[in-house]
C-alpha positions as CSV (number, residue, x, y, z in Angstrom):
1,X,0.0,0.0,0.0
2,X,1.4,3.9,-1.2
3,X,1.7,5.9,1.5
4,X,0.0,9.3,0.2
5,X,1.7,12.6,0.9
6,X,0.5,14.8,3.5
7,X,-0.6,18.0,1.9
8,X,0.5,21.2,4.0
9,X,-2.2,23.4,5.0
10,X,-1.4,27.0,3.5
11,X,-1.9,28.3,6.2
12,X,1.7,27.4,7.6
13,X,3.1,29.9,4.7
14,X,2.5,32.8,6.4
15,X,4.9,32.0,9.7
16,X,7.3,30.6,6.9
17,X,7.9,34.0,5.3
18,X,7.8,35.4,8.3
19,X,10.9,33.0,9.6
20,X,12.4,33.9,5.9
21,X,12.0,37.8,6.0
22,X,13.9,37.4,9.9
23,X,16.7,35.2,8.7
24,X,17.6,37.5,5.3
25,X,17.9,40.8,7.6
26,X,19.9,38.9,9.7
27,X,22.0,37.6,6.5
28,X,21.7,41.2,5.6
29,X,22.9,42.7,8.9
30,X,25.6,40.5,9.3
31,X,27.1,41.8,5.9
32,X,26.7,45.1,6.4
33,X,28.2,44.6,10.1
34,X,31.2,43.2,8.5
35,X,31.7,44.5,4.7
36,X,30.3,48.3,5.5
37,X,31.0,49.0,8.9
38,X,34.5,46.7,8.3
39,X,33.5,44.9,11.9
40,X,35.4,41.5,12.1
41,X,33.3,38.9,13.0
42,X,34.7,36.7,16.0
43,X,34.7,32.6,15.8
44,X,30.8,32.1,17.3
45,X,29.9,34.8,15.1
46,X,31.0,32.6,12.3
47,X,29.3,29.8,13.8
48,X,26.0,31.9,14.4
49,X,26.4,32.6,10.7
50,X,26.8,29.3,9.5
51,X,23.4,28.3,10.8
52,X,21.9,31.5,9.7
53,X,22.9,32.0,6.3
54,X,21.4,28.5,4.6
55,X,18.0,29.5,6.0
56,X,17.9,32.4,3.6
57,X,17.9,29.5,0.9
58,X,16.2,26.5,2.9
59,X,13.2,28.4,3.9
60,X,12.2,29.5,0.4
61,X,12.7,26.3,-1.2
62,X,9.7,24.7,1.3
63,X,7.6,27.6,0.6
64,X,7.4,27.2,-3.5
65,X,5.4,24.8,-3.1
66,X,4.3,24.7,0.5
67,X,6.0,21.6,2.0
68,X,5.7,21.1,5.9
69,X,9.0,19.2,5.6
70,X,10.8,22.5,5.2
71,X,10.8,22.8,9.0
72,X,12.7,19.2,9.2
73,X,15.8,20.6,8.0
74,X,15.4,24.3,9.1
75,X,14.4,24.0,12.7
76,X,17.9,22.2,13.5
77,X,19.8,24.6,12.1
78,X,18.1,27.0,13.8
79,X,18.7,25.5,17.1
80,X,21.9,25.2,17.0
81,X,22.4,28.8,15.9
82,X,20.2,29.6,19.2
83,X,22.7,27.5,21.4
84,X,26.0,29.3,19.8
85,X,23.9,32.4,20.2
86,X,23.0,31.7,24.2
87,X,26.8,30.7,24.9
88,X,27.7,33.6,23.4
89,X,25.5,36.1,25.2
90,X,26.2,34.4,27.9
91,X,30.1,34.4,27.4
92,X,29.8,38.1,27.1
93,X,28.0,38.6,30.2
94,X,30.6,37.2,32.0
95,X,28.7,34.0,33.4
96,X,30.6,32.0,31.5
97,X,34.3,32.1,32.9
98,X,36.5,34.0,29.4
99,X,39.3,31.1,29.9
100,X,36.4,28.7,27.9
101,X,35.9,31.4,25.1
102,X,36.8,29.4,22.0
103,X,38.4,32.7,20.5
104,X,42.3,32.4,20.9
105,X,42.9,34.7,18.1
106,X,41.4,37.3,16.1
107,X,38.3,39.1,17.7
108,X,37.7,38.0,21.0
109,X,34.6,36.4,21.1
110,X,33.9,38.6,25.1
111,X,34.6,42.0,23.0
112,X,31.5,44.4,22.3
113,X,31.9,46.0,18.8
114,X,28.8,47.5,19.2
115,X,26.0,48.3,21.8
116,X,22.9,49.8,21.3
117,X,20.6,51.2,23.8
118,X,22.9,50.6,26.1
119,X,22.2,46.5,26.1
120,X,21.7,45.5,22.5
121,X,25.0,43.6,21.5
122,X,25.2,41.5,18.0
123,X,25.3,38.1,20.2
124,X,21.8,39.9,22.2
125,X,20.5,40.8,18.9
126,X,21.6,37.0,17.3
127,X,19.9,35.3,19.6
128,X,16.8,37.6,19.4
129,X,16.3,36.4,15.6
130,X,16.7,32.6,16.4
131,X,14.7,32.5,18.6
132,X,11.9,34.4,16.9
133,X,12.8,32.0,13.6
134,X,12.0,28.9,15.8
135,X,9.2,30.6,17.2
136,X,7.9,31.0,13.8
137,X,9.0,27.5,12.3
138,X,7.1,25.5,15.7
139,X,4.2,28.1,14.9
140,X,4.1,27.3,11.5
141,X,4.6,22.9,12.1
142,X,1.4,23.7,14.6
143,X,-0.7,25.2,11.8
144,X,0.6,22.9,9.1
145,X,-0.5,19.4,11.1
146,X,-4.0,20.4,11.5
């Protein structure tokens, strides 16, 4: 017996895009952090960017068509973008001791380039967008499975 596909309900599209239009202003910032503004990204900045940047490509491809499946492969990358992003804000709040910082050269992964508001760091404003991406992925699996 064929097992028949499960057809996504379109109304999961919408918290796609949503997770889309939040990961290519990430991919976005991050450029313009680092090729306008001539920041250096540290090594979990890297890392954070690794797990960002493929979701600029991943997330479209489940959207045209709509396929629930999308969420498979993105949510995984998103998490472990929100776990380098949670060491990292944590690491720069000094509750993780600096001698486990995996930066031993180049930009120190403790140093603040940049601070807005007087709290908002890039690691802050990282973990802000994967969080709100897997927000918007679980969101979207919940709508898609009814």
């Amino acid at each position: 017996m064929k097992a028949e596909p499960v057809a996504a309900s379109p109304a999961g599209w919408t918290p796609l895009f949503g997770a889309w239009l939040i990961a290519a202003s990430s991919l976005l910032g991050a450029l313009f952090l680092g090729e306008v503004m001539e920041l250096p990204p540290c090594v979990l900045c890297w890392w954070q960017r690794i797990a960002m940047f493929p979701l600029v490509l991943i997330l479209p491809a489940g959207m045209f068509p709509l396929d629930r499946s999308v969420i498979r492969y993105a949510l995984p990358l998103t998490l472990a973008g929100w776990l380098v992003a949670v060491f990292h804000v944590l690491l720069v709040a000094g509750v993780i001791p600096e001698r486990i910082q995996p930066c031993s050269r180049g930009v120190s992964c403790k140093e603040i380039q940049i601070e807005w508001f007087g709290f908002l760091t890039i690691p802050m404003l990282s973990l802000f967008a994967f969080t709100l991406i897997a927000g918007l992925l679980l969101f979207a699996h919940h709508r898609m499975s009814r």
